[in-house]
C-alpha positions as CSV (number, residue, x, y, z in Angstrom):
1,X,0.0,0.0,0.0
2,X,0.8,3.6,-0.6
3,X,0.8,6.5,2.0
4,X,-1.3,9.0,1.7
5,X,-0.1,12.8,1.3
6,X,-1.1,13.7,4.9
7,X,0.4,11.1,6.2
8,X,4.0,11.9,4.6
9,X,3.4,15.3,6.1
10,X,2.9,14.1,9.2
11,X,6.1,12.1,8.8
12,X,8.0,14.9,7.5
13,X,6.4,17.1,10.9
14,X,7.8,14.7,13.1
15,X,11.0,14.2,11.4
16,X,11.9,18.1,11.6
17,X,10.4,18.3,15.0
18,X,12.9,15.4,16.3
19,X,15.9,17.8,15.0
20,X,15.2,20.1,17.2
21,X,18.2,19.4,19.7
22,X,17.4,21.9,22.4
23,X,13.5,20.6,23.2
24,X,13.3,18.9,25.8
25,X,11.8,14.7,25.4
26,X,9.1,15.8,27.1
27,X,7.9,18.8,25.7
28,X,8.6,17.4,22.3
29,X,6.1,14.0,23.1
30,X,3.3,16.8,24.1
31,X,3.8,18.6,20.9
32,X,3.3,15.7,19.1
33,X,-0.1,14.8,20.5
34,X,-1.6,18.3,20.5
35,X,-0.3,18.6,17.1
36,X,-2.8,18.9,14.8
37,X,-2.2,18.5,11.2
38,X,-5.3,18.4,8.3
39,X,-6.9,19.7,5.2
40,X,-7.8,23.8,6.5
41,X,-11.5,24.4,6.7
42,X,-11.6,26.6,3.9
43,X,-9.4,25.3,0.8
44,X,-8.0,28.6,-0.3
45,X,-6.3,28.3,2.5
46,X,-3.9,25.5,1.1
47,X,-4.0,21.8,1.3
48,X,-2.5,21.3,4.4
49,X,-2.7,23.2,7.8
50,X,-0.8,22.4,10.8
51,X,-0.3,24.3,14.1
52,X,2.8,22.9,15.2
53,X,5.0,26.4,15.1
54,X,1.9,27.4,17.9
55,X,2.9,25.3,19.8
56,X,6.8,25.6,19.7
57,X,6.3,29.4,20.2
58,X,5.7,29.1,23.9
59,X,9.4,27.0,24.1
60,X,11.7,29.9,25.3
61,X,14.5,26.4,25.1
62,X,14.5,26.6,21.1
63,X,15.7,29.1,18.8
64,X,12.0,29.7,16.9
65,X,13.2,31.2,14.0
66,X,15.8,28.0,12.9
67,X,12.6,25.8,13.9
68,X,10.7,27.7,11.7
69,X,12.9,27.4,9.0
70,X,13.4,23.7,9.8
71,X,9.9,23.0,9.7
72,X,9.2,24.9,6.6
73,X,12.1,23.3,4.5
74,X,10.8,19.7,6.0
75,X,7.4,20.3,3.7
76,X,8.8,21.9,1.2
77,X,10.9,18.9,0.2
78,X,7.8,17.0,0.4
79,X,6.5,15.1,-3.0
80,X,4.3,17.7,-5.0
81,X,4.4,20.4,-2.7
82,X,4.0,24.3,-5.1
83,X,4.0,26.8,-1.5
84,X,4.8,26.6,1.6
85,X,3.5,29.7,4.0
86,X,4.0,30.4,7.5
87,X,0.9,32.8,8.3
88,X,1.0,35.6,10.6
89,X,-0.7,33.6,12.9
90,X,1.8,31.0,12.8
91,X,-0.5,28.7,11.0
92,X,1.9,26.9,8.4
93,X,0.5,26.2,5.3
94,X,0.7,23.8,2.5
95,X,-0.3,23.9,-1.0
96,X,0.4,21.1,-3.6
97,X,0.8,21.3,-7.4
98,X,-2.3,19.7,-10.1
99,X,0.3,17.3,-11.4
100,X,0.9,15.8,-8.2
101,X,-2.7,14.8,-7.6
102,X,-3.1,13.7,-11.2
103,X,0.7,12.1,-11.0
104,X,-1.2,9.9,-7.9
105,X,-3.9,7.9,-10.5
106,X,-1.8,5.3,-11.5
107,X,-1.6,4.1,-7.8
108,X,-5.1,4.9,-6.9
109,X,-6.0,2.8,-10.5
110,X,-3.9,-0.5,-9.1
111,X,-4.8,0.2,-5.3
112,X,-8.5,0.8,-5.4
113,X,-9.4,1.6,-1.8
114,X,-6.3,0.4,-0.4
115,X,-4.4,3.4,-1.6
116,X,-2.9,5.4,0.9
117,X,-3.6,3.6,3.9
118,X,0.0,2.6,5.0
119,X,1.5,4.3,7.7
120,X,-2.5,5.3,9.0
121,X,-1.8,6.5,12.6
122,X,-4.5,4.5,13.7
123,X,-3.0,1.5,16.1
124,X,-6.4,-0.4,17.1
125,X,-10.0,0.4,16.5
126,X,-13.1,-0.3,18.4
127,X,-16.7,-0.9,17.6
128,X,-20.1,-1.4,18.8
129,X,-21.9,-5.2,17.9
130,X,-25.6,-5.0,18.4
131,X,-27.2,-8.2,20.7
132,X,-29.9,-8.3,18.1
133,X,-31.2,-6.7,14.7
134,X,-34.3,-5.1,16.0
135,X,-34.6,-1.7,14.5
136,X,-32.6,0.8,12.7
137,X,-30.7,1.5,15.5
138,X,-29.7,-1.9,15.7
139,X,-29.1,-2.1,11.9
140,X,-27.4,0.7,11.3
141,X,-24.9,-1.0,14.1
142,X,-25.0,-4.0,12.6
143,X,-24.5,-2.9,8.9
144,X,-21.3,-0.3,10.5
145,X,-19.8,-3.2,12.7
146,X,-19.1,-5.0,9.3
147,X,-17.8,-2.3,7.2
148,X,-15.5,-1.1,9.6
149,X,-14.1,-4.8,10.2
150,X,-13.8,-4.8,6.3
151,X,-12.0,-1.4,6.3
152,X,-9.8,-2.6,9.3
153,X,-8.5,-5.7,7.3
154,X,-7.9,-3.6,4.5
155,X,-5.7,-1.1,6.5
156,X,-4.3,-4.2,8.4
157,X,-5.1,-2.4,11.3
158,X,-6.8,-4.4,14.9
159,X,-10.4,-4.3,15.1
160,X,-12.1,-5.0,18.6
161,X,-15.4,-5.6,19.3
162,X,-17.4,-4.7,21.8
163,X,-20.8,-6.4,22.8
164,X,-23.8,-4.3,23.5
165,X,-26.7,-4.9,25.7
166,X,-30.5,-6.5,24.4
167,X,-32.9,-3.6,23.8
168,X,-36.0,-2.5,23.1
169,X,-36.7,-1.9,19.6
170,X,-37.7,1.8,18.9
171,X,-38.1,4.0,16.3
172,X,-39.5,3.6,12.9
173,X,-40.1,-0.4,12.6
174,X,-37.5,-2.1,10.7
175,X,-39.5,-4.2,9.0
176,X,-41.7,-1.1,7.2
177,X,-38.3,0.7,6.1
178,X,-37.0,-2.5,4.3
179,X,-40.8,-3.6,3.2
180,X,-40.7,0.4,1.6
181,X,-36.8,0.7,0.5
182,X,-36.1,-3.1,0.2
183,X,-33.3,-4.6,2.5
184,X,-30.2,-3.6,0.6
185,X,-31.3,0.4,-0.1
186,X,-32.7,0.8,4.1
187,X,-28.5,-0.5,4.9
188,X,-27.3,1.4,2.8
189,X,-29.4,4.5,3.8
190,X,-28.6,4.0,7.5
191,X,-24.5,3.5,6.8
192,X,-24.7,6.9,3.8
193,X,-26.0,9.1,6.7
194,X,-25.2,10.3,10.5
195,X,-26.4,8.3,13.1
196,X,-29.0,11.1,14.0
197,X,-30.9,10.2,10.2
198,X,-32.6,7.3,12.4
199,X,-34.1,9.7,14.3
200,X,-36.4,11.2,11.6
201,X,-36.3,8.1,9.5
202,X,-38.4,8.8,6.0
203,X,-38.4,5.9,3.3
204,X,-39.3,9.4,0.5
205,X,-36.1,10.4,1.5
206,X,-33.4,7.3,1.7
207,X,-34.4,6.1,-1.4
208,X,-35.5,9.8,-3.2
209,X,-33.7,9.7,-6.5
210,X,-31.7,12.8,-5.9
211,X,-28.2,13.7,-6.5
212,X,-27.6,14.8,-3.0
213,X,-28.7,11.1,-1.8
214,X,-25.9,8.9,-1.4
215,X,-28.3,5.4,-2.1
216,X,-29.1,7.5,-5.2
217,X,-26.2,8.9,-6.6
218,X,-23.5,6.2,-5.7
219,X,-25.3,3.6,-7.8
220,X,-25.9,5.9,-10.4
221,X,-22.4,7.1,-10.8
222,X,-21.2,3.0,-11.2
223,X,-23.9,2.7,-13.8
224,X,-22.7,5.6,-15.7
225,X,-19.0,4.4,-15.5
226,X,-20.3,1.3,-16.6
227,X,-22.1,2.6,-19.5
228,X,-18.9,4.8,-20.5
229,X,-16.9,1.6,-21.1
230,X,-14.5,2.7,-18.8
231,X,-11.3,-0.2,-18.9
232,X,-8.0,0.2,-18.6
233,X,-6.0,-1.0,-21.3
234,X,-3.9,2.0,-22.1
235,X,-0.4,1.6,-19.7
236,X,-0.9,2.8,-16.0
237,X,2.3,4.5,-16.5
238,X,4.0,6.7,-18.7
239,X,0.9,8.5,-19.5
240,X,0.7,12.5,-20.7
241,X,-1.3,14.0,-17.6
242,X,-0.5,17.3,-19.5
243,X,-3.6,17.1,-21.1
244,X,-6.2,18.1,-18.7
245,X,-6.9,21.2,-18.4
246,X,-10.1,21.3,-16.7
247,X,-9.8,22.6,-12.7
248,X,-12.7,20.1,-12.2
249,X,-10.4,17.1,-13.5
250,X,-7.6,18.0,-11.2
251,X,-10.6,18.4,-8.6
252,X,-11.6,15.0,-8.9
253,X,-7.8,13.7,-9.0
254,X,-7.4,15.7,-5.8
255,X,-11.2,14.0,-4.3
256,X,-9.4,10.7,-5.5
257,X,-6.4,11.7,-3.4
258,X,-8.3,12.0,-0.2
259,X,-9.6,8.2,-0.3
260,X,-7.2,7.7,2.3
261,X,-8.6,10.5,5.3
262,X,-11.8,9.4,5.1
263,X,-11.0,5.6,5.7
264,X,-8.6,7.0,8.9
265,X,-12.1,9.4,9.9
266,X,-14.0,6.4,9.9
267,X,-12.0,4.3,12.0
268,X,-11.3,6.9,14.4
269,X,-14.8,7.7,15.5
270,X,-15.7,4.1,14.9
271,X,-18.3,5.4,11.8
272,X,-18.4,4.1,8.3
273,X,-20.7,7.1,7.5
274,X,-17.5,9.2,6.9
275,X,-16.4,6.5,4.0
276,X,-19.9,6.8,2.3
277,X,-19.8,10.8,2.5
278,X,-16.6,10.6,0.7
279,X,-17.8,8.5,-2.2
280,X,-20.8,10.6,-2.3
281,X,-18.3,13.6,-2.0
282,X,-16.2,12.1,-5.4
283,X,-20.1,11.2,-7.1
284,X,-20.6,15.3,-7.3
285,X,-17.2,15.5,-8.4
286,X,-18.5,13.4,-11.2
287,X,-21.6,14.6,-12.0
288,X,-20.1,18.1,-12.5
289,X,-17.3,17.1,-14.8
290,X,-19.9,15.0,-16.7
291,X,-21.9,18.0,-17.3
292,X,-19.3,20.0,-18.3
293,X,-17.4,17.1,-21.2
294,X,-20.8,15.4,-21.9
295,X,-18.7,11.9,-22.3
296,X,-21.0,9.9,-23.6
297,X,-22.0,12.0,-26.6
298,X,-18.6,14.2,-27.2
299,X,-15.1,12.8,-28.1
300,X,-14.1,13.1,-24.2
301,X,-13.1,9.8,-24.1
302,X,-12.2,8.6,-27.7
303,X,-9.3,11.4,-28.8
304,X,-6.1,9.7,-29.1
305,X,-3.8,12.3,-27.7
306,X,-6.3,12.4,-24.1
307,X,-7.8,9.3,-24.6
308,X,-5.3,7.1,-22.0
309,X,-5.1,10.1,-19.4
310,X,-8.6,10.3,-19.1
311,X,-9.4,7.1,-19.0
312,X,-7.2,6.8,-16.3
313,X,-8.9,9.6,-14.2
314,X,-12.1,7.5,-14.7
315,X,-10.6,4.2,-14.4
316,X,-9.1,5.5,-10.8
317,X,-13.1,6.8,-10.0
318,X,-13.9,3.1,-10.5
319,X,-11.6,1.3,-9.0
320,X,-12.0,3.4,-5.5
321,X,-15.9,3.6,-5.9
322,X,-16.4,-0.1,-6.3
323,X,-13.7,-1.0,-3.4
324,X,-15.4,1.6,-1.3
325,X,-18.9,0.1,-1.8
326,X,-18.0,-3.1,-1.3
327,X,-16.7,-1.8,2.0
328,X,-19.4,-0.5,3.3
329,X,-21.2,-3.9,2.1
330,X,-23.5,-2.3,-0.3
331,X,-22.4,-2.9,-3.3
332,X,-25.4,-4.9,-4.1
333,X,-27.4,-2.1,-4.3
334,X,-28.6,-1.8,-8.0
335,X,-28.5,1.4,-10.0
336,X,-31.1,3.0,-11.4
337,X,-32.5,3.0,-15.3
């Protein structure tokens, strides 16, 4: 398996952070776990944010301006990486290059959803294993406990389980969801939304044939892929990724890219939900490029000189979509005409 971007950020973090001589063991260990290092909330931000320089600031040991400088030259060495900027409110942060998240579908095309998962800094996970299958509740347990053991393999991560209590069933009945929605559509509903969806459970809405519905628009996309033809015979490597020149192509290469932080989401608050909100996350992505190139009817696909990169772009789509589904343990769930 490959290691995801953030991941050899974090690496690169720690490394610099280690060569700091004059922090002390101690200080440098509690730096590390109130380090926080992730995609900023607003993307114009960069790609990566970290507040480690924060928290060296307060270290009247260190020289901050060499630590600065060491931390800054650490991610700027990093794979891909176009800027590196250390904000006036000491916030560093990273921005990557197009070519490196198109340069990435190759691995994401042989890995599927095992790209990026090595080196996840998750040691062990835990989840919940409903008595009984009563209601949604129960289901949605049920149907989570599974994908997250899946996921957990897949990483090659430990998995524990813990046993909960018999209850009374409560809620809308289980049986009138799946007698409304059919078995496979009620799972996936319950897994492709929060945990609070249960609450105000409506078989209109899981199964309402709307982009913005995950048991909608997941299927969909596989169909359309499917229809497209989408293989892979041109080489995986070697490939001109020169040619795209759409920002929503390098969008979806980037969407591809970040496969590998929601699988570590999901394990870390013990919730497969994260995993479906990505692939419903990459489905838009889809759906707006598809607008834009009209593949099916337009030359998108059949050009010679774009033909292998894009089918590679597509081709990477698949293989994490159809991993990812099968997952989450829905990949049963027919598409619609």
């Amino acid at each position: 398996m490959s290691i995801s971007y953030l991941n050899s950020a974090r690496a690169a973090q720690e490394t610099a952070l280690s060569g700091i001589d004059a922090l002390p063991e101690s200080a440098r260990a509690k730096i590390l776990t109130e380090a926080v290092l992730r995609p900023p909330r607003e993307r114009s931000w960069g790609d990566v944010s970290t507040n480690i320089l924060i928290l060296l600031k307060s270290k009247t040991e260190i020289n901050f301006k060499k630590a600065q400088n060491t931390l800054v030259s650490a991610f700027e060495a990093l794979e891909g990486v176009a800027e590196v900027r250390h904000e006036g409110n000491d916030y560093i942060n990273i921005r990557y290059r197009p070519d490196f998240w198109l340069g990435q579908l190759p691995l994401i095309l042989e890995e599927g959803a095992a790209y990026g998962l090595d080196g996840m800094r998750v040691k062990a996970a835990a989840v919940s294993v409903p008595a009984e299958v009563n209601d949604l509740l129960s289901c949605r347990q049920q149907v989570n406990a599974a994908a997250l053991e899946r996921l957990s393999l897949l990483a090659g991560i430990d998995m524990r389980h813990e046993l909960l209590s018999p209850r009374v069933a409560a809620g809308f009945p289980l049986a009138a969801a799946i007698g409304k929605c059919t078995e496979a559509k009620t799972r996936f509903a319950l897994i492709a939304n929060p945990a609070g969806f249960i609450d105000a459970f409506s078989p209109i809405l899981a199964i309402d044939k709307a982009y913005d519905n995950p048991v909608f628009a997941i299927p969909y996309m596989r169909m359309m892929l499917a229809r497209l033809g989408t293989t892979w015979e041109e080489a995986k490597n070697g490939v001109d990724m020169t040619v795209f020149k759409l920002p929503e192509e390098v969008a979806l290469a980037h969407g591809l890219c970040n496969w590998p932080l929601a699988a570590e989401k999901a394990l870390k608050t013990a919730d497969g939900f994260h995993l479906a909100a990505h692939l419903q996350e990459l489905s838009l992505l889809f759906f707006r490029l598809f607008d834009i190139v009209h593949p099916v009817s337009s030359a998108y696909l059949m050009a010679p000189e774009t033909r292998p990169a894009r089918r590679q772009l597509l081709g990477a789509l698949d293989a994490v979509i159809n991993d990812g589904v099968r997952v989450l343990g829905v990949d049963m769930v027919k598409e619609y005409a």
